[in-house]
C-alpha positions in Angstrom: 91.2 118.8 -108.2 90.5 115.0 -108.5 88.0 113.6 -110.8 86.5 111.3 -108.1 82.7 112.2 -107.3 82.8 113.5 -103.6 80.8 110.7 -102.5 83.6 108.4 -103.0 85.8 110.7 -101.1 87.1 109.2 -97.4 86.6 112.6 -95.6 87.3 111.3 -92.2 90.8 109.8 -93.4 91.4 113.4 -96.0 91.1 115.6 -92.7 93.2 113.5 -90.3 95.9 113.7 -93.2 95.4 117.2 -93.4 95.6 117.8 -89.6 99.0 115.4 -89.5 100.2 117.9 -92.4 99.3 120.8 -90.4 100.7 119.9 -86.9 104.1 118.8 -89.0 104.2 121.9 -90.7 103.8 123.8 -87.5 106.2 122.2 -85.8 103.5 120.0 -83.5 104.6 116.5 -84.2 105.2 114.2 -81.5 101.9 116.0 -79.8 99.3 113.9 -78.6 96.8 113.6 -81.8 93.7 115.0 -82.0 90.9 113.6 -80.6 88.7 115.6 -82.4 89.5 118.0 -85.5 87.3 120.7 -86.1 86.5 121.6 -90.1 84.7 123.9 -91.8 82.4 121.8 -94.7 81.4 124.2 -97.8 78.3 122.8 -99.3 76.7 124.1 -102.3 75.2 126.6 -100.1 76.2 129.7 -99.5 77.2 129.5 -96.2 79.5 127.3 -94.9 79.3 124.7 -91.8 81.6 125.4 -89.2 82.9 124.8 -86.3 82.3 121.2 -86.7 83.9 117.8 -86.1 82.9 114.0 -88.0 81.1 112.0 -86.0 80.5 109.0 -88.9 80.5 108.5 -92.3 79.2 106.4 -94.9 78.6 106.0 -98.8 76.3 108.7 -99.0 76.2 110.7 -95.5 78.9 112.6 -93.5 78.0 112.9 -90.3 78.7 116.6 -88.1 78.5 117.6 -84.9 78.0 121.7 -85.4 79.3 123.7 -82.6 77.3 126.5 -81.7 78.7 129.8 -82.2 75.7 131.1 -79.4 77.2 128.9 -76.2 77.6 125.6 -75.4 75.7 123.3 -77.6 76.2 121.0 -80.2 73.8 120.2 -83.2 73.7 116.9 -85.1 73.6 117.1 -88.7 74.2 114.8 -91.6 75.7 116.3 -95.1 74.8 114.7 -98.5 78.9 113.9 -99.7 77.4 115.1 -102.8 76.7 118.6 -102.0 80.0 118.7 -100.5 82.3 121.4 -102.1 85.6 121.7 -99.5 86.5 120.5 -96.4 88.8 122.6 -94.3 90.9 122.0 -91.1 90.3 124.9 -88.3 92.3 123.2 -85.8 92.2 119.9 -83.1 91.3 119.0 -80.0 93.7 116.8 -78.0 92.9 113.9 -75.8 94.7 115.6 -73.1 92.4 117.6 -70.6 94.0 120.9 -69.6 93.8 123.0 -66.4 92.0 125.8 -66.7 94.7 127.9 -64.7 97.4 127.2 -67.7 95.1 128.5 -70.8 96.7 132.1 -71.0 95.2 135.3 -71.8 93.8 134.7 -75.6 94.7 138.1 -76.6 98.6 137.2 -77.4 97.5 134.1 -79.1 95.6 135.9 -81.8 98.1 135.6 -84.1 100.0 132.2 -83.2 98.7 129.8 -85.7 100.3 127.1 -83.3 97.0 128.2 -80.6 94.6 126.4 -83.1 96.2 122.9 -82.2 96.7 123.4 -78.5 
């Protein structure tokens, strides 16, 4: 652990390191990069924020778009970096738009860590 206050903490440029750690590690490089990485943010709170993705940051404000878990729809929200306890990488979103007809069946995926950063 650092002894930086997590206010002064870059998160946008922390989780596109951690996803370029993650796809290398996985065997995903040379990929097209995400577009947009989804995270999990642990406040202070007990429960955590997730499935989310930054939208902006500044000094004191990193800004979320929440997926939500009920159907399509996306929440704006804006975390104090202060209350900020971890940021996690869930997986990315590429650039590139897939056809639907080449998703497979989800149920073979559920343990290929690899399916997180399709």
């Amino acid at each position: 652990m650092n002894n930086y206050p997590s206010n002064s903490i870059n998160w946008s440029e922390k989780v596109k390191d951690l996803d370029e750690n993650i796809r290398r590690e996985i065997g995903l490089e040379g990929d097209n990069e995400a577009r947009h990485i989804l995270i999990r943010v642990q406040t202070k709170s007990a429960e955590a924020i997730e499935p989310a993705f930054i939208v902006g940051e500044d000094e004191t404000f990193l800004d979320l778009f929440v997926l939500s878990p009920q159907g399509p729809g996306i929440t704006s929200t804006a975390v104090l970096k202060n209350n900020i306890q971890s940021v996690g990488v869930i997986g990315g979103v590429s650039a590139e738009k897939l056809d639907p007809s080449e998703i497979p069946d989800e149920n073979p995926m559920i343990d290929d860590v690899s399916a997180l950063y399709q």
